[in-house]
Steps between C-alpha positions, in 0.01 A plus 500: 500500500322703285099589506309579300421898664836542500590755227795423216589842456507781740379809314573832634273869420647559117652203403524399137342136392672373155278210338796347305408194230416363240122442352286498796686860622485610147098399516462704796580827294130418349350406822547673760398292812796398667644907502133511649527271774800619619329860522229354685710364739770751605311824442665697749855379311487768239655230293624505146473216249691430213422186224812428342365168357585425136317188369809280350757595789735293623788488756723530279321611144317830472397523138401832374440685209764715322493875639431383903692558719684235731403417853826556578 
């Protein structure tokens, strides 16, 4: 059964944290609280974070404009 102090993730001293999505990831790149919070609460991590959101991503649709590179 799973509680609620029971951690998702296990995050080790200088892992790397991708924030993949659409909109609200791509919103985050603005506002940086949730890259914050995550700070705040692993300090002694060392961690890295990445926001990869996009706003209009999909699972399988990842418009972009000409020149970008793929994800791929």
């Amino acid at each position: 059964m799973l509680s609620a102090v029971e951690p998702l993730v296990a995050l080790e001293k200088g892992d790397h944290v991708a924030i993949v999505g659409s909109g609200l990831a791509d919103r985050q790149q603005h506002h940086g609280w949730l890259e914050a919070l995550i700070h705040r609460a692993y300090p002694e991590l060392d961690l890295t974070v990445r926001n990869l959101g996009f706003a209009a991503d999909e699972v399988n649709l990842r418009p972009r404009s000409a020149g970008v590179p793929p994800t791929e």
